[in-house]
PLY file of the C-alpha trace (Angstrom):
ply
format ascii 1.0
element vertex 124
property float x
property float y
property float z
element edge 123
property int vertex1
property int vertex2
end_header
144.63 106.74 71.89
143.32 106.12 68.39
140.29 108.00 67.41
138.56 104.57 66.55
138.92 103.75 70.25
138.14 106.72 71.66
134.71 106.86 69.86
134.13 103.38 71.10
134.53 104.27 74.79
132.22 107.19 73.97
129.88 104.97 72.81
129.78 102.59 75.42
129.33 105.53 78.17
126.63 106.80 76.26
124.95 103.29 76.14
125.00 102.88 79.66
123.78 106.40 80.80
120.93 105.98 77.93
119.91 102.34 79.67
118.34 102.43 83.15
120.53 100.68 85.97
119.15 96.97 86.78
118.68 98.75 91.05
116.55 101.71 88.80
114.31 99.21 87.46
114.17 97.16 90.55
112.92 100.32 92.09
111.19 101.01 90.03
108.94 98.03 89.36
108.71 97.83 93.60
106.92 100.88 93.78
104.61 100.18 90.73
103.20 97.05 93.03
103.04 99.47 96.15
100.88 101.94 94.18
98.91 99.33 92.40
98.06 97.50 95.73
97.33 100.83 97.50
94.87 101.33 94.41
93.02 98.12 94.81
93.04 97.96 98.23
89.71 100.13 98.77
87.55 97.45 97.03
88.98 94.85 99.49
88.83 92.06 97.13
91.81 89.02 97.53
91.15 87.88 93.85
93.11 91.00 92.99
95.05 91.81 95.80
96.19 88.34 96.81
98.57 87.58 94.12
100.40 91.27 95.26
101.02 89.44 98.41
104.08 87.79 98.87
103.73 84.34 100.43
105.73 82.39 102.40
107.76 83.07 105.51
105.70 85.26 107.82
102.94 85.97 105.26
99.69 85.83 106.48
96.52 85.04 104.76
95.17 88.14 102.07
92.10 87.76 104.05
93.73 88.94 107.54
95.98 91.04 105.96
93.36 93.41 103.86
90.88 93.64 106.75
93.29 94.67 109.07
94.80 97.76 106.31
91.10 98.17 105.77
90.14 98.68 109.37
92.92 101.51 110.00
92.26 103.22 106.82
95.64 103.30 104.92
95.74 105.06 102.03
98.96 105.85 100.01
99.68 109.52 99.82
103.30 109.29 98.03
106.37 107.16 98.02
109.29 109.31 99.52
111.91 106.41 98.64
112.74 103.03 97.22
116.21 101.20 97.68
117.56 97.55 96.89
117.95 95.95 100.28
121.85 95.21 100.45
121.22 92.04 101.94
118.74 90.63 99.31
119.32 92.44 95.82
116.17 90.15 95.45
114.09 92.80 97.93
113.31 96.32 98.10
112.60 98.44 100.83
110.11 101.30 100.22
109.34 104.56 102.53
105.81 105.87 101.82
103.94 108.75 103.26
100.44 106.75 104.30
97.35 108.33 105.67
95.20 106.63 108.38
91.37 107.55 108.90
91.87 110.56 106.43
95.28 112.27 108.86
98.35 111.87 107.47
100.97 109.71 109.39
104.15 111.81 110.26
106.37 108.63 110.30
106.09 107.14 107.57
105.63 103.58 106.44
108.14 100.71 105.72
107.18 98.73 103.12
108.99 95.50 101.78
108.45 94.30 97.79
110.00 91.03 96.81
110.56 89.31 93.90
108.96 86.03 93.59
108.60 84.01 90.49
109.48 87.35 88.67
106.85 89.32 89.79
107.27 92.14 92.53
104.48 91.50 95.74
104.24 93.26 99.01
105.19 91.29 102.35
103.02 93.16 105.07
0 1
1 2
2 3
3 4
4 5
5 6
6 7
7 8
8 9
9 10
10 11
11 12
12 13
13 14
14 15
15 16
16 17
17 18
18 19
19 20
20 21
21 22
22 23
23 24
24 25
25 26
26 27
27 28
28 29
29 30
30 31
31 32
32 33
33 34
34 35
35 36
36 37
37 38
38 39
39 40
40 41
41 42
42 43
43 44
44 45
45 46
46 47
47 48
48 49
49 50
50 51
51 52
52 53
53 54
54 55
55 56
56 57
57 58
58 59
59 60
60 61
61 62
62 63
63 64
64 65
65 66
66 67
67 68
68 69
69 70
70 71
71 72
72 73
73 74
74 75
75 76
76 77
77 78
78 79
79 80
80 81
81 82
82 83
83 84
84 85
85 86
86 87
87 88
88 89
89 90
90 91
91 92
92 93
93 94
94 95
95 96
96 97
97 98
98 99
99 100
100 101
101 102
102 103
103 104
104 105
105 106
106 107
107 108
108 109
109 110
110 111
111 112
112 113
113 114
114 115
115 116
116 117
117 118
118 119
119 120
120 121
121 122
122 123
């Protein structure tokens, strides 16, 4: 193999170790919305939190949704996973460690972001 070549394949493997994966940024940008929704969720407000919601399908109303996370007490503690659904490279599935009243749940949480309209909401 020519040098010239050589150094090009080395190149090009360096390129795509240096640039995150299109599933790492997926993940990525799914757990951002989980964390950010977990944040706002305290104040209860469906200004904010409504447009995290995904809609459609079996999405119910911000409203129902928030009161009923706000009457159990979920809190986020951590996310302990994030993976592109195989079925729907358009979804991903998160595992989160959630608390509930203050205890910590030992199983924890399934959580489904999906992209709509280019922005990553929760479906509850």
């Amino acid at each position: 193999m020519r040098p010239a070549r050589a150094w090009g394949f080395l190149l090009l493997a360096l390129a795509a170790l240096a640039c995150p994966s299109s599933e790492t940024r997926k993940t990525d940008a799914a757990q951002a919305s989980v964390r950010a929704f977990f944040s706002a969720l305290p104040a209860g407000d469906c200004a904010v939190l409504g447009p995290m919601l995904a809609t459609g399908g079996s999405a119910r109303p911000c409203e129902e949704t928030v009161r009923e996370l706000l009457t159990h007490s979920l809190e986020l503690v951590e996310i302990l996973e994030a993976k592109v659904d195989g079925r729907d490279p358009e979804v991903v599935l998160v595992r989160a460690k959630v608390a509930q009243g203050g205890a910590v749940r030992e199983a924890p949480f399934l959580l489904r972001a999906e992209r709509q309209a280019g922005v990553w909401k929760l479906r509850l």
